[in-house]
C-alpha positions in Angstrom: 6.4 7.8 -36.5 7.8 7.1 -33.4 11.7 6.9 -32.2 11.2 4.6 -29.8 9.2 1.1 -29.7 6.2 1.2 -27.4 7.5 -2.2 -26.1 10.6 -1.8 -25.2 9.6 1.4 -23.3 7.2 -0.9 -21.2 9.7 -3.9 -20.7 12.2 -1.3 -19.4 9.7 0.2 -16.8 8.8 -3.3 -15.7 12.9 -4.3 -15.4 12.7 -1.2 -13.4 9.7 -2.0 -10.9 11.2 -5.6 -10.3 14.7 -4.2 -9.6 15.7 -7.9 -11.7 16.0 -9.0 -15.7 15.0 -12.4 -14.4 11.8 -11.2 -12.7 10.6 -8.8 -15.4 11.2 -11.9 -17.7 8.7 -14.0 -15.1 5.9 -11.3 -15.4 6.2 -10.5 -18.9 6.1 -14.3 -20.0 9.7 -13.2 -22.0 12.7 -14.8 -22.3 15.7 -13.2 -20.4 18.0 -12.6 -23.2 14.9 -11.1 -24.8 14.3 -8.5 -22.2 17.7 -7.5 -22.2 17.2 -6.9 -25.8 14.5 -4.4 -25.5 16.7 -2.8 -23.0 19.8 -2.7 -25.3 17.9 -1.4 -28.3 15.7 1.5 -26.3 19.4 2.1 -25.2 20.8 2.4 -28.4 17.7 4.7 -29.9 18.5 7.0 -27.0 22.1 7.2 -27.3 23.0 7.0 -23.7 23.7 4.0 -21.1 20.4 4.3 -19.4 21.6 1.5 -16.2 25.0 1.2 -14.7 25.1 -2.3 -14.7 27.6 -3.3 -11.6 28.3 -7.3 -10.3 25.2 -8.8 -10.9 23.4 -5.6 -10.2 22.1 -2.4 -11.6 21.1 0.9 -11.4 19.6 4.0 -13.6 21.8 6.4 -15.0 20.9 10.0 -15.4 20.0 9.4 -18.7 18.0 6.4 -17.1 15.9 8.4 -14.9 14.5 10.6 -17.2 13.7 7.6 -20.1 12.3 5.7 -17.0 10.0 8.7 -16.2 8.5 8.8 -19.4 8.3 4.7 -19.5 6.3 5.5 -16.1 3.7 7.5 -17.3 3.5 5.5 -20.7 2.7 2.5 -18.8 -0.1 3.9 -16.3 -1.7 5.5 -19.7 -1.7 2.5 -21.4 -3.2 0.6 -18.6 -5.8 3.2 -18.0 -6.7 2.5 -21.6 -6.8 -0.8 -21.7 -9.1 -0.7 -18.2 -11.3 2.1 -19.6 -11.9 -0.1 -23.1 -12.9 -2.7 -21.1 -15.6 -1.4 -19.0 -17.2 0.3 -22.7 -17.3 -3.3 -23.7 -20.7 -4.8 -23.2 -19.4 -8.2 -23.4 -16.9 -7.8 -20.7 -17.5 -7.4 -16.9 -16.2 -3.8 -16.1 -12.8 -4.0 -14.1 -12.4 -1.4 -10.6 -8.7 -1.8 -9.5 -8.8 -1.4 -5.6 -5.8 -0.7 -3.2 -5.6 -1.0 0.4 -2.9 -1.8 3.4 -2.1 -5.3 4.1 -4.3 -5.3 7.2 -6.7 -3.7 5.9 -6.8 -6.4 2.8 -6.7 -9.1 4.9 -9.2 -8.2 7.7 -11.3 -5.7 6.3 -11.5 -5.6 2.3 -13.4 -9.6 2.6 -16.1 -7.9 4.5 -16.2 -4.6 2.0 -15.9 -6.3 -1.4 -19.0 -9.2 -0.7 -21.3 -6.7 0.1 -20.1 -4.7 -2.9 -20.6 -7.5 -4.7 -23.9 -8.2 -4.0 -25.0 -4.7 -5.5 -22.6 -4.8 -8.3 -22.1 -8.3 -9.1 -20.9 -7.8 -12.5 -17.8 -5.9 -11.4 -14.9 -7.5 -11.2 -12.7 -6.7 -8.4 -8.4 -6.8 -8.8 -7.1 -5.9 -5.1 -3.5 -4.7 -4.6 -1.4 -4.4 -1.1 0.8 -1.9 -0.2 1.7 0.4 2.3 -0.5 4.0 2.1 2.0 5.8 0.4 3.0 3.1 -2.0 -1.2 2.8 -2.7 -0.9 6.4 -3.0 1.1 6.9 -5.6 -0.5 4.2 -7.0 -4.0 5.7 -7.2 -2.3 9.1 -8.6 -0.5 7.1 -11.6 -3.2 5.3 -12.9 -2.1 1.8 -11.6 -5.5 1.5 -8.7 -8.7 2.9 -10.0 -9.5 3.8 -5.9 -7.6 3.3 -2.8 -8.4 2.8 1.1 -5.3 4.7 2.9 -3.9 5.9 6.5 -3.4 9.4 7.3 -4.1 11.2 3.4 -3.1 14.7 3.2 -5.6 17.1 0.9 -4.4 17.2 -2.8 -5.5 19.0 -6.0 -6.1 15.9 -7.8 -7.5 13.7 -5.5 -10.8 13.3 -3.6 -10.1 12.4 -0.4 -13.3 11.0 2.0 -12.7 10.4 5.2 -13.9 6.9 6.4 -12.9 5.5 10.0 -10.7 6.5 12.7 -9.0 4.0 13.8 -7.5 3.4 17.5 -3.7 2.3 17.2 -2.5 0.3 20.9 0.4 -0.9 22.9 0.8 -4.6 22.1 2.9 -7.1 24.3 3.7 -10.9 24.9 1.2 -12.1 27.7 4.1 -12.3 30.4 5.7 -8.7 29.2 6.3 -5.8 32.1 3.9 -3.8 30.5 1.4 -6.4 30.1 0.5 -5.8 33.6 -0.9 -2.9 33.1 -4.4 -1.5 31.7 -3.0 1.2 30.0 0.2 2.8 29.7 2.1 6.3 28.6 4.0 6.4 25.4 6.8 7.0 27.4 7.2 3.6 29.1 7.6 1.7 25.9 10.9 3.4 25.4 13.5 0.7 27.4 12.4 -1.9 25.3 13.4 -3.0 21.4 10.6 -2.0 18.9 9.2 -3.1 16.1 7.4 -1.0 13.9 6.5 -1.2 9.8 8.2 -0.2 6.8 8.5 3.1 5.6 5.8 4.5 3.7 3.0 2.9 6.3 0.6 5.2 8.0 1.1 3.3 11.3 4.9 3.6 11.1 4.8 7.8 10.2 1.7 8.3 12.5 4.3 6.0 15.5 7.3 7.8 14.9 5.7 11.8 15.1 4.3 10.9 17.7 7.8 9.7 19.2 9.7 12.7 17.9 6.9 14.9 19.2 7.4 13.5 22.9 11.1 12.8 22.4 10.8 9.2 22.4 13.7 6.9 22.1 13.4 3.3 22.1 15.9 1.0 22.9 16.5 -0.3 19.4 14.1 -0.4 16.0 13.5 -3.1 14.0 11.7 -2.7 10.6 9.7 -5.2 8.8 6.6 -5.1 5.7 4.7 -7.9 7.7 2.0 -7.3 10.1 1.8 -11.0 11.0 5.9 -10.7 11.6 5.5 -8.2 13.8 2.8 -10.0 16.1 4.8 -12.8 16.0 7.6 -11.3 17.4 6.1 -10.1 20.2 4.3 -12.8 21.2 7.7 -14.4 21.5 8.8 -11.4 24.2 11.3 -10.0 21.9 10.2 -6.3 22.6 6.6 -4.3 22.2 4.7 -2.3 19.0 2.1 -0.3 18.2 -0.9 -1.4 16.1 -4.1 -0.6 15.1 -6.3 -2.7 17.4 -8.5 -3.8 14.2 -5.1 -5.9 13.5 -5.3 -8.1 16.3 -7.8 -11.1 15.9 -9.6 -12.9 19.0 -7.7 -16.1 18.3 -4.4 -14.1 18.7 -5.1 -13.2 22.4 -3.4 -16.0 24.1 -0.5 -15.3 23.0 -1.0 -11.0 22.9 -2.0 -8.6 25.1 -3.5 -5.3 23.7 -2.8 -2.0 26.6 -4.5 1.0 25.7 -2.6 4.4 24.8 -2.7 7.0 27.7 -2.2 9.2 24.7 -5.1 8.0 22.7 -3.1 7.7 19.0 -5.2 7.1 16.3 -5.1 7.6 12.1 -7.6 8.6 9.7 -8.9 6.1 7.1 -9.7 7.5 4.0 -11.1 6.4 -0.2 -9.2 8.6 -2.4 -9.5 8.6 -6.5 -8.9 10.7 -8.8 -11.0 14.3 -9.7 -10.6 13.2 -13.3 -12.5 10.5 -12.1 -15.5 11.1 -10.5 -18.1 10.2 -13.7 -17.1 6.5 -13.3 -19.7 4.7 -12.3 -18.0 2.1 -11.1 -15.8 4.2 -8.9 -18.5 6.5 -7.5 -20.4 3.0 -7.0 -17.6 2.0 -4.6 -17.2 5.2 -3.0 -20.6 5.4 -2.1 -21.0 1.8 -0.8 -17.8 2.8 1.6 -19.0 5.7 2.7 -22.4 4.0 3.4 -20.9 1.2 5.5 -18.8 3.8 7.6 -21.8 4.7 9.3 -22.8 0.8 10.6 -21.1 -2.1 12.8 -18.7 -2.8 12.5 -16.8 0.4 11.1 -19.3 3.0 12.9 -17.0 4.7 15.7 -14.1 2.8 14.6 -15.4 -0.5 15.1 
């Protein structure tokens, strides 16, 4: 009935996603040669090289891009499916597939999933980490039932709720220039190195228009995925960034200083999930309990 195998469609998406043979091989409990397999025959039902494979490395053709599409939207449906047959199951606990930012999973998501918990303790709870618009994305294909992200702009297939504002601040080693000081423009951070997140995070795109706003210039940019890199850094005087406040604990004060933003910066936290979506109990469950807890300590007024 079908030209292609379901299969190898899904083992060439997931070669895709790792960027590696070897590591789809890992996740899809496969033998290497056997991946490559699947990826040789979808190749050869399509009639076209579908990766340019180059020294060890590789990367989609034309031909690629458009098969990889398709593999892309066949693997978020099937997924979907498998999560929506689970949670018609009596026998199985219903599954709600939650994405957030790395801070916000370390930090904030303990405190937001035990008290879900305790009203829905049948759910079972998977949490992915990701930058917003890698969480995004992964809300809009299927992958993350609902997602907690920076700095959402309105869509056509997405509630968006708004949440908590949070404060972003100036943070330094202890012995740092700036450190002496209470508060600070955005202006003086600009002789010194900075360090900011990957692309893709709300703190990084929310940092840099505010820069290109004021015509802001730093001395040099460094760009990491870590949060706890970044502090680290600091702390050892290598330059200064620009956090939410929420991201430094207590315990990290004696090595950190936190100055306050003359400019007052600040992103908007928001649960999006799908329109489609909104008859899912378990969803609308979480929504509400989110919602609920943005109006008491510690979330109420950003925190």
């Amino acid at each position: 009935m079908y030209t292609y195998s379901m299969n190898s469609l899904l083992v060439f998406y997931e070669v895709i996603k790792a960027r590696s043979f070897s590591k789809a091989a890992d996740v899809l409990f496969m033998t290497q040669p056997g991946v490559s397999n699947h990826v040789s025959q979808l190749e050869a039902q399509a009639g076209h090289r579908l990766l340019k494979r180059e020294k060890g490395k590789f990367e989609l053709t034309k031909e690629g891009k458009v098969v990889f599409k398709y593999a892309e939207k066949i693997e978020a449906l099937a997924t979907d499916l498998e999560h929506a047959i689970r949670n018609l199951r009596k026998d199985v606990k219903p599954l709600l597939r939650i994405g957030s930012p790395p801070v916000y999973s370390r930090i904030v998501m303990p405190y937001i999933l035990s008290s879900f918990q305790k009203t829905y303790p049948d759910t079972m709870i998977r949490l992915d980490t990701g930058a917003s618009e890698e969480m995004l994305k992964s809300v809009l294909s299927m992958h993350n039932d609902i997602v907690i992200v920076a700095n959402t702009r309105a869509s056509k297939k997405l509630y968006v709720l708004p949440f908590i504002k949070e404060e972003l601040v100036l943070i330094t080693a202890k012995k740092h220039p700036l450190a002496q000081k209470d508060s600070v423009h955005l202006k003086e951070v600009e002789p010194y190195p900075f360090i900011l997140r990957e692309e893709g995070s709300g703190t990084r795109n929310t940092i840099l228009g505010a820069f290109q706003s004021m015509n802001i210039k730093p001395s040099s940019f460094i760009e990491v995925k870590s949060t706890d890199f970044i502090k680290e850094w600091v702390s050892h005087g290598k330059g200064v960034s620009i956090l939410v406040k929420r991201a430094v604990a207590d315990d990290e004060l004696d090595s950190l200083k936190i100055v306050s933003l003359k400019e007052r910066l600040s992103m908007e936290i928001s649960v999006c999930f799908l329109k489609s979506r909104k008859n899912d109990r378990v969803i609308q469950g979480f929504s509400d309990h989110v919602t609920e807890l943005s109006q008491k300590p510690p979330f109420k007024a950003g925190g």
